[in-house]
PyMOL Python script that loads the backbone (N, CA, C, O; Angstrom):
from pymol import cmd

cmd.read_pdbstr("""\
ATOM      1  N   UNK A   1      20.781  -3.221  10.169  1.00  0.00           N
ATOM      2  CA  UNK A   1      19.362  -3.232  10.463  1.00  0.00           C
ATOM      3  C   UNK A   1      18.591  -4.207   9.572  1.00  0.00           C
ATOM      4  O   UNK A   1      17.737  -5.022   9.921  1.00  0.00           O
ATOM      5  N   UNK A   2      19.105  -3.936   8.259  1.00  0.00           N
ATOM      6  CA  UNK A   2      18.068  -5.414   7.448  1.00  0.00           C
ATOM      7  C   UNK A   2      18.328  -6.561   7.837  1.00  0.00           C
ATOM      8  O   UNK A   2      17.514  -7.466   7.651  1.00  0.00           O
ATOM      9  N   UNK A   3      19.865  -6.838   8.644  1.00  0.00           N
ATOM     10  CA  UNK A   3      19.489  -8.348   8.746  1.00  0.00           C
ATOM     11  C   UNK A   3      18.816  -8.638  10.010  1.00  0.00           C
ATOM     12  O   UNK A   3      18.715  -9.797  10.413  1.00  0.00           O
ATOM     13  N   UNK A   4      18.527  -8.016  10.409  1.00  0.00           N
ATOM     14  CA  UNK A   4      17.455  -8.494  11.883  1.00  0.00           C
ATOM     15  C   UNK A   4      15.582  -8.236  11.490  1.00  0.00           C
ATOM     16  O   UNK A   4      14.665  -8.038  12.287  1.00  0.00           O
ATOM     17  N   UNK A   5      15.539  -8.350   9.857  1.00  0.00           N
ATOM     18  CA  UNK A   5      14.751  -8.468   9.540  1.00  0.00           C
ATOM     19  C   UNK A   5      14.893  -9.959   8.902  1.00  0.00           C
ATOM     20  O   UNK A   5      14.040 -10.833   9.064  1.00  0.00           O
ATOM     21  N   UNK A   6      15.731 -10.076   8.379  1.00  0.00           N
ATOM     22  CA  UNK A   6      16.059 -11.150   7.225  1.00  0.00           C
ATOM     23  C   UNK A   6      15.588 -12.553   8.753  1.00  0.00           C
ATOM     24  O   UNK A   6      14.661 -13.355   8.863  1.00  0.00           O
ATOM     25  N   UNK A   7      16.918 -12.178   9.740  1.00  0.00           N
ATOM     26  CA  UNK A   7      16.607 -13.368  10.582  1.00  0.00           C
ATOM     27  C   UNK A   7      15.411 -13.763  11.255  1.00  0.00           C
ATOM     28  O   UNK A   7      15.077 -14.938  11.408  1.00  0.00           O
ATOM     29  N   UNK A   8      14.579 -12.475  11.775  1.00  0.00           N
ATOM     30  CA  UNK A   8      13.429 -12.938  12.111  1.00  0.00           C
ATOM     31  C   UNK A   8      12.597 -13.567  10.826  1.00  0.00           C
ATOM     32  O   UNK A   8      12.000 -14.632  10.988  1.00  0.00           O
ATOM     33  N   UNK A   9      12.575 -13.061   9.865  1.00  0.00           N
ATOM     34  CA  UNK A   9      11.875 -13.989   9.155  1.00  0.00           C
ATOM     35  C   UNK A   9      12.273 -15.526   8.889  1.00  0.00           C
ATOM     36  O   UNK A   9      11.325 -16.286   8.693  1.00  0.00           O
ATOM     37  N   UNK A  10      13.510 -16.041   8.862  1.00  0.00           N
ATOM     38  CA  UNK A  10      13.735 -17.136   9.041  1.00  0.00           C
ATOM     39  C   UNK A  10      13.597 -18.028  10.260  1.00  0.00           C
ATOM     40  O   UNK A  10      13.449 -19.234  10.457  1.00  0.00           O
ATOM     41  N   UNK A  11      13.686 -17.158  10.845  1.00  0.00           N
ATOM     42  CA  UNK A  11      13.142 -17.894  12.180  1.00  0.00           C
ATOM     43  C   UNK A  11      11.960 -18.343  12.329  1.00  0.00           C
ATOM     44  O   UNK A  11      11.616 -19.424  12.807  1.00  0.00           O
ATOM     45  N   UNK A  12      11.361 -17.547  11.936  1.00  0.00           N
ATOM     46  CA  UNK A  12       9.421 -17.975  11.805  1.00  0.00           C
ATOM     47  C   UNK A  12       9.097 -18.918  11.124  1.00  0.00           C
ATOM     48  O   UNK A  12       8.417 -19.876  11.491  1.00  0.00           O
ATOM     49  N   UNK A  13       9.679 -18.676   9.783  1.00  0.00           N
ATOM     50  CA  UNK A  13       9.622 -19.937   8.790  1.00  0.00           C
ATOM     51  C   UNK A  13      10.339 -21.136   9.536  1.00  0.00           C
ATOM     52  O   UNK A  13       9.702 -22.178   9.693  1.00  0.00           O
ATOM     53  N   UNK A  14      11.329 -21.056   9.890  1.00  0.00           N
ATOM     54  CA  UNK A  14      11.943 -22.302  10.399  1.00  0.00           C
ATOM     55  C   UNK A  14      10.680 -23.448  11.188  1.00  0.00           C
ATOM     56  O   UNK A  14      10.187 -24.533  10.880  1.00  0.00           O
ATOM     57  N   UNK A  15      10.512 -22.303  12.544  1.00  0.00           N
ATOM     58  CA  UNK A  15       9.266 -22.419  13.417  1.00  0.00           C
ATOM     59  C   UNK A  15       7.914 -23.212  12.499  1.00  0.00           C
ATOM     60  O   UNK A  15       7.208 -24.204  12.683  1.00  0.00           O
ATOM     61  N   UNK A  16       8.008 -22.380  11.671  1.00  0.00           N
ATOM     62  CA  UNK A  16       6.112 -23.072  11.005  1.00  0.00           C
ATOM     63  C   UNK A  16       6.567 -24.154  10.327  1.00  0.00           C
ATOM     64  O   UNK A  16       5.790 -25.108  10.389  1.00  0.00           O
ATOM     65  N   UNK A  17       7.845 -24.391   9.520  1.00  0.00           N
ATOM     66  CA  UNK A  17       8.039 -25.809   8.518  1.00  0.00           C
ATOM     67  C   UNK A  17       8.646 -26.485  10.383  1.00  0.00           C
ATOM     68  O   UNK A  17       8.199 -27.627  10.281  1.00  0.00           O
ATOM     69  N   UNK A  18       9.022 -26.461  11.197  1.00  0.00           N
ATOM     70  CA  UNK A  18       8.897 -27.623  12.299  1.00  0.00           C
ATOM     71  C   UNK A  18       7.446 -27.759  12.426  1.00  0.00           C
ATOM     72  O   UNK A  18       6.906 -28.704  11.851  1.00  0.00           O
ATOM     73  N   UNK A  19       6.951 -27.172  12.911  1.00  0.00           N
ATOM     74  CA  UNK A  19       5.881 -27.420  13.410  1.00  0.00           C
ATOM     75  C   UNK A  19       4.839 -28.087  12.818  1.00  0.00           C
ATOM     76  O   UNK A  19       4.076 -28.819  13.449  1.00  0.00           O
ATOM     77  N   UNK A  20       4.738 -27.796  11.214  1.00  0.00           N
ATOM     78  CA  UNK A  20       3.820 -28.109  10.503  1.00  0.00           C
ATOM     79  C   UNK A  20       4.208 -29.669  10.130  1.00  0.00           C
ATOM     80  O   UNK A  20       3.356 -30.469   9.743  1.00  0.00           O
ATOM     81  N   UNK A  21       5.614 -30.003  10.298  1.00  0.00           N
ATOM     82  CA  UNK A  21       5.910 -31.452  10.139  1.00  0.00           C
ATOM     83  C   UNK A  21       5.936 -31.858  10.881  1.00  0.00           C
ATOM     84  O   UNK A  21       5.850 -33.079  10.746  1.00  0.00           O
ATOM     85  N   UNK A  22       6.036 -31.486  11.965  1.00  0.00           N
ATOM     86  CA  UNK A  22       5.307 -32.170  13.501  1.00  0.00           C
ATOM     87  C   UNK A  22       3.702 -32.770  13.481  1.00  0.00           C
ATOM     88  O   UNK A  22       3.206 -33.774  13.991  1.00  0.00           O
ATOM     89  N   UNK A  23       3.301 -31.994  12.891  1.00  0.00           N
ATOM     90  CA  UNK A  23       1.534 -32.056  12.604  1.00  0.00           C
ATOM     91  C   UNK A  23       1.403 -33.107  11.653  1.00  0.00           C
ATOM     92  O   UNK A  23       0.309 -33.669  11.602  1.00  0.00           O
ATOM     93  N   UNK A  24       2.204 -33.432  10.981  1.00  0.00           N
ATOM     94  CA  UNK A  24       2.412 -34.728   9.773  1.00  0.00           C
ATOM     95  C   UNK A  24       2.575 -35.856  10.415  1.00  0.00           C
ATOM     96  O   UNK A  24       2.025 -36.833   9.907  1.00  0.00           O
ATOM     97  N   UNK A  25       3.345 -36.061  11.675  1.00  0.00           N
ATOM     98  CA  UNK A  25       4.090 -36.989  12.026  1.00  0.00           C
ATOM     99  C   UNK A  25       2.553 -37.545  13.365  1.00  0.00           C
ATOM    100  O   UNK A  25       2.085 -38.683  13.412  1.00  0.00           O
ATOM    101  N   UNK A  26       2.226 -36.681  14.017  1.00  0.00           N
ATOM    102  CA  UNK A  26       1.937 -36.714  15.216  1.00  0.00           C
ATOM    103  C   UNK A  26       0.018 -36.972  14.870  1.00  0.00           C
ATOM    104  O   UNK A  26      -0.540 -37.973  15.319  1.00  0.00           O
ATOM    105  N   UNK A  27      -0.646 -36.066  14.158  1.00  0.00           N
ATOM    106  CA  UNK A  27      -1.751 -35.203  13.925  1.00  0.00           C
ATOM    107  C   UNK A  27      -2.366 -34.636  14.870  1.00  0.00           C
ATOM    108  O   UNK A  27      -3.546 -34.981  14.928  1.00  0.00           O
ATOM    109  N   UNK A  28      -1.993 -33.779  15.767  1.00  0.00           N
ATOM    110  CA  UNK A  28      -2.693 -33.174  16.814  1.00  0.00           C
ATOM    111  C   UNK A  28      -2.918 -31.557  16.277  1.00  0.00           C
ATOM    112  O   UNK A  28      -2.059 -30.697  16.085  1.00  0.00           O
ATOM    113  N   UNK A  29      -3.894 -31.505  16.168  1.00  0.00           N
ATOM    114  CA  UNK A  29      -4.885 -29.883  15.530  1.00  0.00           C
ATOM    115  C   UNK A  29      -3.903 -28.767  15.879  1.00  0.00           C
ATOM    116  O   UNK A  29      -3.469 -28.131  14.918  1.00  0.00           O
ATOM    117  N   UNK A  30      -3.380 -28.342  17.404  1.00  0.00           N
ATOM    118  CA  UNK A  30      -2.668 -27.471  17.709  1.00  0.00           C
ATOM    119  C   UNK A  30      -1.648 -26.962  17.195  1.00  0.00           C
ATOM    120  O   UNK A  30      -1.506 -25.740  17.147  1.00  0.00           O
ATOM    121  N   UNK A  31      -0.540 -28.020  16.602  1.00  0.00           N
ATOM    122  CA  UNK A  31       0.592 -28.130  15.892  1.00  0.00           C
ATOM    123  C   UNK A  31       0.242 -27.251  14.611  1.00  0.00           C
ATOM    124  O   UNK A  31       0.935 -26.365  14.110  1.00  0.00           O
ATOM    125  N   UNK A  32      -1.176 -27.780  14.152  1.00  0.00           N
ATOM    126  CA  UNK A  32      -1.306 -27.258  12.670  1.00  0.00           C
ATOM    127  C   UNK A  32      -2.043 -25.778  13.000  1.00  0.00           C
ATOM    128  O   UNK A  32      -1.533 -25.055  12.143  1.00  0.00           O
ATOM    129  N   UNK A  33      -2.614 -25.259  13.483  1.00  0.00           N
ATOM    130  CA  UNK A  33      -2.511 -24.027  13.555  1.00  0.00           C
ATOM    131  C   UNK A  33      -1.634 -23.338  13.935  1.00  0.00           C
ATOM    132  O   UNK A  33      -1.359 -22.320  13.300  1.00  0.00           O
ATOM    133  N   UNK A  34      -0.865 -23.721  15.195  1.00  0.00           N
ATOM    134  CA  UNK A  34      -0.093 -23.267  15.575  1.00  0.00           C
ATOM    135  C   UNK A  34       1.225 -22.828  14.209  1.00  0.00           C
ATOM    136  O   UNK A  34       1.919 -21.812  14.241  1.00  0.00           O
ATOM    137  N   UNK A  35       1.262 -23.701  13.322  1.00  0.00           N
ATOM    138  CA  UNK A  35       2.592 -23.842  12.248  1.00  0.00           C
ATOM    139  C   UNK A  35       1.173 -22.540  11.242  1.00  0.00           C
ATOM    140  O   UNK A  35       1.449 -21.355  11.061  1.00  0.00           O
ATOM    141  N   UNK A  36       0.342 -22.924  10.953  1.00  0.00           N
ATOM    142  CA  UNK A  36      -0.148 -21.909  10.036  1.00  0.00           C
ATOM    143  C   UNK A  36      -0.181 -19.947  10.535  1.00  0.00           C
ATOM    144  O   UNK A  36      -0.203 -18.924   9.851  1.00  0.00           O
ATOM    145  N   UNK A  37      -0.168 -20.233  12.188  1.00  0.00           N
ATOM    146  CA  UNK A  37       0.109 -19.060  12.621  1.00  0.00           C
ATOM    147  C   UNK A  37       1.197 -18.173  12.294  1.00  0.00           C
ATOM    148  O   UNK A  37       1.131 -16.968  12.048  1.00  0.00           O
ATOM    149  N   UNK A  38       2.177 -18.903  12.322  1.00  0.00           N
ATOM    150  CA  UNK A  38       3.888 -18.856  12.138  1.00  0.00           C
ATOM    151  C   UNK A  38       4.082 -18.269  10.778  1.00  0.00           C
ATOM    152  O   UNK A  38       4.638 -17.189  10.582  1.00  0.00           O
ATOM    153  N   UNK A  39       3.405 -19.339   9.499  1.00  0.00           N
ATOM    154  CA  UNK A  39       3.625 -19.052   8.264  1.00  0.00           C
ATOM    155  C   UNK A  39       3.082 -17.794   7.835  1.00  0.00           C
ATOM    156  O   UNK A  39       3.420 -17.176   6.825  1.00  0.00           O
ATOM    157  N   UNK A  40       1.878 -17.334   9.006  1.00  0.00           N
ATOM    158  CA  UNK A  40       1.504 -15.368   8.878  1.00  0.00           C
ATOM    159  C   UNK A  40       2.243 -14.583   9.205  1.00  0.00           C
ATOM    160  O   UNK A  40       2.133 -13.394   8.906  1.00  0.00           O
ATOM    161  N   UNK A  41       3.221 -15.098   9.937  1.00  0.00           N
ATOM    162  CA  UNK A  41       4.231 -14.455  10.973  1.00  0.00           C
ATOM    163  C   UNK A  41       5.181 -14.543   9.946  1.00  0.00           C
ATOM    164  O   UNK A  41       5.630 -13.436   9.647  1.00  0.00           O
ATOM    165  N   UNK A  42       5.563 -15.318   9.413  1.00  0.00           N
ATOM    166  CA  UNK A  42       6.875 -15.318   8.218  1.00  0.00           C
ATOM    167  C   UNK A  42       6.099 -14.579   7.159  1.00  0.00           C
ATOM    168  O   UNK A  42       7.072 -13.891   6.849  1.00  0.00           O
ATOM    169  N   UNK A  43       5.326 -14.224   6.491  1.00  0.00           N
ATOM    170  CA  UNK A  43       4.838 -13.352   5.423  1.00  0.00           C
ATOM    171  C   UNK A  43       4.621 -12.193   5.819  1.00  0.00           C
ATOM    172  O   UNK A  43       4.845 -11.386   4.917  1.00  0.00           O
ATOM    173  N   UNK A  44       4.099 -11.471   7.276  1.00  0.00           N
ATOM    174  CA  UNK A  44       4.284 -10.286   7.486  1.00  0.00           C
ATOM    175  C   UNK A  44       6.020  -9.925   8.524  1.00  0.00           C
ATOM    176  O   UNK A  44       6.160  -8.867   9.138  1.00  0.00           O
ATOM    177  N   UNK A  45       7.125 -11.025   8.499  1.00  0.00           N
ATOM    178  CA  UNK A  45       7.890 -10.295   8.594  1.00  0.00           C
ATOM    179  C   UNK A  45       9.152 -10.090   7.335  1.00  0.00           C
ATOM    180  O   UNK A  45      10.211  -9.490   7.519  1.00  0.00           O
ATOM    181  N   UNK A  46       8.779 -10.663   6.217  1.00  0.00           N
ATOM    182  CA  UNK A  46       8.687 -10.553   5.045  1.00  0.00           C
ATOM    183  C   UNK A  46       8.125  -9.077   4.649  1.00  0.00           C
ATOM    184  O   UNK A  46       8.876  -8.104   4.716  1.00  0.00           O
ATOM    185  N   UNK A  47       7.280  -9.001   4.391  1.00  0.00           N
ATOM    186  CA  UNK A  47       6.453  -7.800   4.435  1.00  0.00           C
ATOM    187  C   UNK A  47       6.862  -6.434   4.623  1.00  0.00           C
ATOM    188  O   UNK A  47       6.794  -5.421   3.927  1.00  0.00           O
ATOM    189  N   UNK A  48       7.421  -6.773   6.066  1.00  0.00           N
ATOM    190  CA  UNK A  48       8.028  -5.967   6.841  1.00  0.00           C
ATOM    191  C   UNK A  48       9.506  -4.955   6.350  1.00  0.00           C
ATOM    192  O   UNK A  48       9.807  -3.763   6.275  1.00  0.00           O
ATOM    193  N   UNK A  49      10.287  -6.636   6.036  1.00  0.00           N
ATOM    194  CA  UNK A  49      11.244  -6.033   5.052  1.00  0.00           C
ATOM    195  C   UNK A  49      11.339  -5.379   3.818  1.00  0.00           C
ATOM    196  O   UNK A  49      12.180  -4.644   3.300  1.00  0.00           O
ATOM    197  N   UNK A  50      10.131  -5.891   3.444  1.00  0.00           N
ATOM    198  CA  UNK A  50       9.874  -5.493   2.161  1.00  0.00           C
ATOM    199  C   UNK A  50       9.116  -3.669   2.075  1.00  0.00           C
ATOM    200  O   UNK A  50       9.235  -2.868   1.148  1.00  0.00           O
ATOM    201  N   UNK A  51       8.416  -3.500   3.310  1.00  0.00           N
ATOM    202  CA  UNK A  51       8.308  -1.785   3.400  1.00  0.00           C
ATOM    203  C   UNK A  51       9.087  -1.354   3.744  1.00  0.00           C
ATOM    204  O   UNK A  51       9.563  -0.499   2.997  1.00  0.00           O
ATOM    205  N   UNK A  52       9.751  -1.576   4.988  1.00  0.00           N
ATOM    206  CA  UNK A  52      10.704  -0.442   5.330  1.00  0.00           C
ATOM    207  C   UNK A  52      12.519  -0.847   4.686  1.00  0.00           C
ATOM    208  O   UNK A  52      13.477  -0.290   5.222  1.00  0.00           O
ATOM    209  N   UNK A  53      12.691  -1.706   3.692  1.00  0.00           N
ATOM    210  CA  UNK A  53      13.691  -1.449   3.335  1.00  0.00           C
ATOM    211  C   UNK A  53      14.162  -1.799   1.690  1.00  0.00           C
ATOM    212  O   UNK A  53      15.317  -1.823   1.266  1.00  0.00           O
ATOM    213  N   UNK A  54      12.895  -2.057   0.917  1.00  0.00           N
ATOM    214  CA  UNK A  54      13.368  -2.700  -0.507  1.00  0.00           C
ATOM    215  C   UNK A  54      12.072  -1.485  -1.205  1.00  0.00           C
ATOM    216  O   UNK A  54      12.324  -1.119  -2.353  1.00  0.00           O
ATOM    217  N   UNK A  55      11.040  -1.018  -0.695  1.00  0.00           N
ATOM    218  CA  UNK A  55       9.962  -0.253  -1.312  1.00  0.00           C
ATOM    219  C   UNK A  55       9.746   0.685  -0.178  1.00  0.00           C
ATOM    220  O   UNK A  55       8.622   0.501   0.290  1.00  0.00           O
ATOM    221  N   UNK A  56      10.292   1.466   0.334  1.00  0.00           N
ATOM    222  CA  UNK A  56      10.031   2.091   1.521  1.00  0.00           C
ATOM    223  C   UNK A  56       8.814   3.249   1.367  1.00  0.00           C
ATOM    224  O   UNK A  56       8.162   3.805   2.251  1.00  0.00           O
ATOM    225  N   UNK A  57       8.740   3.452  -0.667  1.00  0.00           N
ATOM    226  CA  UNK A  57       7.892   4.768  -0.449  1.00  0.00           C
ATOM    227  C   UNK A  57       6.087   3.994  -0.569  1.00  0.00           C
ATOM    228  O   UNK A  57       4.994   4.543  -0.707  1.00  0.00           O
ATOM    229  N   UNK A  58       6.430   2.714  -0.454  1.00  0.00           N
ATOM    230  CA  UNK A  58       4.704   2.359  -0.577  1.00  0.00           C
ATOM    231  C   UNK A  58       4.481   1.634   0.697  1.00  0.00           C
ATOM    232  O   UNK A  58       5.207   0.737   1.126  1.00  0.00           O
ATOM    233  N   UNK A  59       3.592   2.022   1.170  1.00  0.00           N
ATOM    234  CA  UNK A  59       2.699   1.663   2.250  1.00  0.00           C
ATOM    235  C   UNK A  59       1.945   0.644   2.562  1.00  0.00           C
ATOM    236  O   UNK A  59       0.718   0.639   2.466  1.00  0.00           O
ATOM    237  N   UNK A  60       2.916  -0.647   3.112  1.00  0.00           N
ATOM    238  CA  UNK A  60       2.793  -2.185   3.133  1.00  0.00           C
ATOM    239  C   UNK A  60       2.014  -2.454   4.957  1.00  0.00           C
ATOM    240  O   UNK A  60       1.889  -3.468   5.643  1.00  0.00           O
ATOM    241  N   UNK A  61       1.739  -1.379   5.128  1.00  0.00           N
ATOM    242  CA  UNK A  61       0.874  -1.484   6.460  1.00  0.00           C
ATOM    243  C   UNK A  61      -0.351  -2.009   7.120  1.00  0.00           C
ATOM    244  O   UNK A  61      -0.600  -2.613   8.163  1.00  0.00           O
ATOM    245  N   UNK A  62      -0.931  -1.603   6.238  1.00  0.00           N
ATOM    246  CA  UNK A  62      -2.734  -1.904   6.264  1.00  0.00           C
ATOM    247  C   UNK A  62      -2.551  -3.604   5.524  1.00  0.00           C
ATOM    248  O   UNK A  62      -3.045  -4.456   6.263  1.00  0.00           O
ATOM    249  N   UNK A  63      -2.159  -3.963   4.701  1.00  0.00           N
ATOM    250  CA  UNK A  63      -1.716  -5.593   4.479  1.00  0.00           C
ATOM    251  C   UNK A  63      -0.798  -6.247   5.387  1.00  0.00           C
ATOM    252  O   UNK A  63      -0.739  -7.468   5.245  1.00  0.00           O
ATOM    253  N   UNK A  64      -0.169  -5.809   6.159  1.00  0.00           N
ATOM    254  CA  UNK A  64       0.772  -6.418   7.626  1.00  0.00           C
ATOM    255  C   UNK A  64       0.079  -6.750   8.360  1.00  0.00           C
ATOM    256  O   UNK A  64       0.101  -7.833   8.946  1.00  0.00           O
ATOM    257  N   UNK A  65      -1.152  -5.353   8.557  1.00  0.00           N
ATOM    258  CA  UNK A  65      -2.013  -5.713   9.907  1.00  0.00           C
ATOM    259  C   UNK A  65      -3.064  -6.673   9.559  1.00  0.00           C
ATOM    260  O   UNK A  65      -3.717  -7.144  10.491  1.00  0.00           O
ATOM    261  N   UNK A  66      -3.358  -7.078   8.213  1.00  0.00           N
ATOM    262  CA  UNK A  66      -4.758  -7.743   7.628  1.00  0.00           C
ATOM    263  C   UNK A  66      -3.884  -9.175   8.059  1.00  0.00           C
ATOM    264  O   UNK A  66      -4.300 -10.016   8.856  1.00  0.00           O
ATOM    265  N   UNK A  67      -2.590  -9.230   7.340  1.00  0.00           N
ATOM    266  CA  UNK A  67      -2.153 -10.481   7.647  1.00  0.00           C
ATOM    267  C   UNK A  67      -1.900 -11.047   9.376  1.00  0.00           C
ATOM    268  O   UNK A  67      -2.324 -12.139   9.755  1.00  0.00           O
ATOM    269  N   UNK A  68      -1.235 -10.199  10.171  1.00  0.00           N
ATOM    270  CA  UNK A  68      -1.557 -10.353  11.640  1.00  0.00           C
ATOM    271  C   UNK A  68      -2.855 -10.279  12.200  1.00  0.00           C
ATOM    272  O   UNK A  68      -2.985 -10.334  13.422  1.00  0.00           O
ATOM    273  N   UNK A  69      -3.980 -10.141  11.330  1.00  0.00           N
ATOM    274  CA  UNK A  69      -4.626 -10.489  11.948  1.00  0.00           C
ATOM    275  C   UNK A  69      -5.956 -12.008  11.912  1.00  0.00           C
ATOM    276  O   UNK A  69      -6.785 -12.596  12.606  1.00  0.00           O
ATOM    277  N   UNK A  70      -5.492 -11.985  10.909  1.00  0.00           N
ATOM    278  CA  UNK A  70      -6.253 -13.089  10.126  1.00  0.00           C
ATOM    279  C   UNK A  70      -5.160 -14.924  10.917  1.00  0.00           C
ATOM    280  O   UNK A  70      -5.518 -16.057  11.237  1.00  0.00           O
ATOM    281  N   UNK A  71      -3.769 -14.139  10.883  1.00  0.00           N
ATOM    282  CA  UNK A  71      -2.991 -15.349  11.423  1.00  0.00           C
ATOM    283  C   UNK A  71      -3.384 -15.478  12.980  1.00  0.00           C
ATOM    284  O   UNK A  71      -3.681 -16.570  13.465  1.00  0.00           O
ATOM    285  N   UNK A  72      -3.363 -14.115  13.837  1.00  0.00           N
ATOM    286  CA  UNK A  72      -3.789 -14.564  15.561  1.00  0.00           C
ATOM    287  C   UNK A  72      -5.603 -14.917  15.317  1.00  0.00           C
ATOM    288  O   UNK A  72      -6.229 -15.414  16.253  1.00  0.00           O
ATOM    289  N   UNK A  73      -6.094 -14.695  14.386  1.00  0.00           N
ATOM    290  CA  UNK A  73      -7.375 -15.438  14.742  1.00  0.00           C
ATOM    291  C   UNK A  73      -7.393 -16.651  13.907  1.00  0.00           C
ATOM    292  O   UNK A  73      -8.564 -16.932  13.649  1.00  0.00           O
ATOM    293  N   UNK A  74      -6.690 -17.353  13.463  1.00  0.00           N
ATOM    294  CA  UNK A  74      -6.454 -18.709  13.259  1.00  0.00           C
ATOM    295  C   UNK A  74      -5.619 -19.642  14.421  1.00  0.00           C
ATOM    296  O   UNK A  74      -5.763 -20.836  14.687  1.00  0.00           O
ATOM    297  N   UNK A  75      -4.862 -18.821  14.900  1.00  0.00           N
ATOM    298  CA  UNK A  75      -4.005 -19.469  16.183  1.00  0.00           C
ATOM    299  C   UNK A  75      -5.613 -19.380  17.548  1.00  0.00           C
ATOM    300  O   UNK A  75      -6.072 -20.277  18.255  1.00  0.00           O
ATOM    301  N   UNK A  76      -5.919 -18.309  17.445  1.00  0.00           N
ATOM    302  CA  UNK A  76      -7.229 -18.062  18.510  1.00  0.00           C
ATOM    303  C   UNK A  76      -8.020 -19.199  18.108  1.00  0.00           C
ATOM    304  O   UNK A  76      -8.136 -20.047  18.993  1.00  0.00           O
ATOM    305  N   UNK A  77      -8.593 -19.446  17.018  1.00  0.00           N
ATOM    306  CA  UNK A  77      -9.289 -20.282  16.398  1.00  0.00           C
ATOM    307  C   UNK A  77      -9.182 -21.934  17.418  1.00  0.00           C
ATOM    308  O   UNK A  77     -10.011 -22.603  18.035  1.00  0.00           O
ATOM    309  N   UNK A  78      -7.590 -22.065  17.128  1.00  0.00           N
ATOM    310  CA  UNK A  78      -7.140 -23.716  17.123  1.00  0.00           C
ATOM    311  C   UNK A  78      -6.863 -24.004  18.472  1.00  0.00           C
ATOM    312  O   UNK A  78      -6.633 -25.138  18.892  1.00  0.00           O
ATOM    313  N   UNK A  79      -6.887 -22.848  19.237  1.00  0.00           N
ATOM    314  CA  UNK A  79      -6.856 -22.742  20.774  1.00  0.00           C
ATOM    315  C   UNK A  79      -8.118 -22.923  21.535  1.00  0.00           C
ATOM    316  O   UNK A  79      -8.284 -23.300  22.694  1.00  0.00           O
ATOM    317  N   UNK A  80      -8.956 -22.575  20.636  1.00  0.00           N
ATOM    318  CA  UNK A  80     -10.037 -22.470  21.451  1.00  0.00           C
ATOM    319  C   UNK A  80     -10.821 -23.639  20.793  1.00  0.00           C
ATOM    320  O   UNK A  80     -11.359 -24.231  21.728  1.00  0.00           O
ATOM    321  N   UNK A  81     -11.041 -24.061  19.979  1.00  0.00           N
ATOM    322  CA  UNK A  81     -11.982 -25.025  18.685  1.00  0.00           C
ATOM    323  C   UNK A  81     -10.961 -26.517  18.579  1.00  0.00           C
ATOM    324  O   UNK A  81     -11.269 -27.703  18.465  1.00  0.00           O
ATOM    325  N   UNK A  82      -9.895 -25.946  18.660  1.00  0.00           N
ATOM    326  CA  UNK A  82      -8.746 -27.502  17.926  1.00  0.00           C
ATOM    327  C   UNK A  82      -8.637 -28.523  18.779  1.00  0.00           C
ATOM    328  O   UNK A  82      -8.392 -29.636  18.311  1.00  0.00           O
ATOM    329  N   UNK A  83      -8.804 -28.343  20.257  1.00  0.00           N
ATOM    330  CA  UNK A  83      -8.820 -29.724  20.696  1.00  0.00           C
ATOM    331  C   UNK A  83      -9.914 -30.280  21.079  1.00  0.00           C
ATOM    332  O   UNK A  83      -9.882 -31.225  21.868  1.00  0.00           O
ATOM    333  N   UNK A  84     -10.991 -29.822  20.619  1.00  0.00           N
ATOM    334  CA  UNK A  84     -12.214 -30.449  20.633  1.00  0.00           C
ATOM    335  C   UNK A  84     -12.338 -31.574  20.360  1.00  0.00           C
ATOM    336  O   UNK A  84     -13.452 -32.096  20.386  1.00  0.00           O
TER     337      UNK A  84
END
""", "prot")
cmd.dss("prot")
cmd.show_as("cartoon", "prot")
cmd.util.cbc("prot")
cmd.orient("prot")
């Protein structure tokens, strides 16, 4: 079970360092939110692992959801504002 935590988090990260060097190469706004979305997505599934399997008795919840939510309204943000 932990490693299907471990991999999704690498996966995300993988996802946001492409993307965000895509945004280096290219500069189109989307890329870069889109990669900063990701890098919320790799810290709360980080997070993730980190409550339910390395600190299970403290309550990493209410900071999961602050971080999911602050990352889909930066992706909302660059969707709606970024190709302006």
């Amino acid at each position: 079970m932990p490693a299907i935590y471990i991999v999704h988090t690498a996966v995300s990260l993988l996802c946001s360092v492409l993307l965000l060097r895509a945004y280096a190469q290219v500069r189109k706004r989307l890329l870069f939110w889109s990669g900063l979305y990701f890098a919320g997505s790799t810290l709360v599934n980080a997070l993730v692992f980190m409550d339910l399997i390395v600190v299970p008795n403290i309550d990493l919840y209410p900071l999961r959801l602050g971080i999911s939510l602050v990352a889909a309204a930066m992706l909302v943000f660059g969707l709606i504002w970024g190709e302006r």
